[in-house]
C-alpha positions, 0 to 999 in steps of 0.5 A: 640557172647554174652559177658561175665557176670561174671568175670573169675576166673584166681585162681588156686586151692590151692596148684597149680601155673599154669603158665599165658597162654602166656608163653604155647602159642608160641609167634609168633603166638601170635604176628601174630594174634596180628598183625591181629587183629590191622590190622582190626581196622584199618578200624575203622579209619576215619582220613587220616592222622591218618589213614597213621601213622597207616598204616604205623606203622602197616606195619613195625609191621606186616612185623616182626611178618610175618616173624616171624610166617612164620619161626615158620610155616617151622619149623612144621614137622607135622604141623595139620593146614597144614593138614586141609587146605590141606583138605578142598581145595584138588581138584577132582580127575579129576582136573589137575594143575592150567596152566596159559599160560604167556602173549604175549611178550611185552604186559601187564599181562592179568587177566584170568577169573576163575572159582569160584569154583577153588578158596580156598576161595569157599571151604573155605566156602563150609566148613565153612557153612557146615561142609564138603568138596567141594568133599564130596558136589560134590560127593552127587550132582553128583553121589547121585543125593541129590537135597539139596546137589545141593541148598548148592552148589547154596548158597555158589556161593551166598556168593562167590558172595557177597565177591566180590561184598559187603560182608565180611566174618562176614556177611555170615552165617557160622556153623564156623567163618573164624577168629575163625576157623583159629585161634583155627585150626592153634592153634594147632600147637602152644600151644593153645589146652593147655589153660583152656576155661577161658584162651582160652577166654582171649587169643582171646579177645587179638588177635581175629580180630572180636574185641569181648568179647570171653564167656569160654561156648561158647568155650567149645562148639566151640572147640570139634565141630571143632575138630571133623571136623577136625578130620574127615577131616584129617582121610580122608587125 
């Protein structure tokens, strides 16, 4: 994401006192992604011992701020980000409940293979990368025949597979960035639909995990295309 070359205006127009962006934004979502955010730095950190303290530290932070947010969250009667993640991970219609049969007495728990294309992440993904749902990709291969519907599918288990193997979701190619994505949908639920682009940039320069300068032009043109998206995915609910 390119950086910002001029210094945004935090002004108001004379004659106006807008209240600072933190007091519009709920501050448990704040402290969650905030928590994220320093979570992700951790990484950074080559230093055992510093590493530990950190870590430490970090755990007892997080725990507060988890709970916390996870408070807020039940207190949602309509919640919008429910909605979406609701969307993009609704099985077929001829998909039943997820059965795992339980572990013969007395032995360890057994890992079961899984289907990768059952996993919330892939369709997170199928998402991200395009724009539509894992059934709307289903339903042009299976029914409509579309052999490019085909090759998308084939390039999502590619970037399933480099998750499980050496990627981060920040190496894929997505039309949506995870962090973004989940922060400007689950935004809406907590204030941030309610902030300038200027101020919206701030605000994830403070508690995006990505740890970049965030551009107010970019945000105006992120903002309504993951709306759309989403409007559309909560339309077909």
């Amino acid at each position: 994401m390119s950086a910002i070359k001029k210094k945004r205006s935090s002004k108001a127009k004379s004659g106006f006192i807008r209240e600072d962006w933190r007091g519009r934004v709920d501050p448990a979502f704040l402290r969650w992604w905030s928590s994220r955010k320093e979570n992700a730095a951790l990484g950074k950190i080559t230093d055992p011992k510093q590493f530990e303290q950190k870590h430490t530290d970090w755990l007892r932070k997080a725990a507060a701020a988890n709970r916390a947010f996870n408070e807020a969250v039940r207190q949602k009667k309509n919640s919008v980000a429910t909605k979406i993640q609701a969307a993009i991970v609704k099985p077929l219609d001829i998909e039943g409940p997820l059965a795992i049969p339980p572990p013969p007495s007395g032995r360890d728990a057994v890992f079961y293979p899984m289907n990768p294309e059952l996993c919330p992440i892939f369709r997170d993904i199928v998402f991200l990368k395009y724009g539509i749902t894992f059934r709307d990709l289903i339903w042009q291969i299976d029914i409509e025949k579309n052999a490019t519907a085909h090759r998308k599918l084939m390039a999502v288990h590619r970037d399933y597979w480099g998750l499980l193997t050496k990627k981060r979701f920040a190496d894929l190619k997505l039309k949506f960035s995870l962090d973004h994505f989940q922060i400007l949908t689950s935004g809406l639920d907590f204030g941030l639909d309610k902030l300038t682009p200027d101020e919206l940039a701030d605000c994830l320069d403070e508690i995006c995990p990505c740890s970049q300068k965030h551009s107010p032009e970019y945000l105006k043109k992120l903002c309504p295309r993951i709306k759309r998206a989403c409007n559309l995915l909560t339309e077909n609910q």
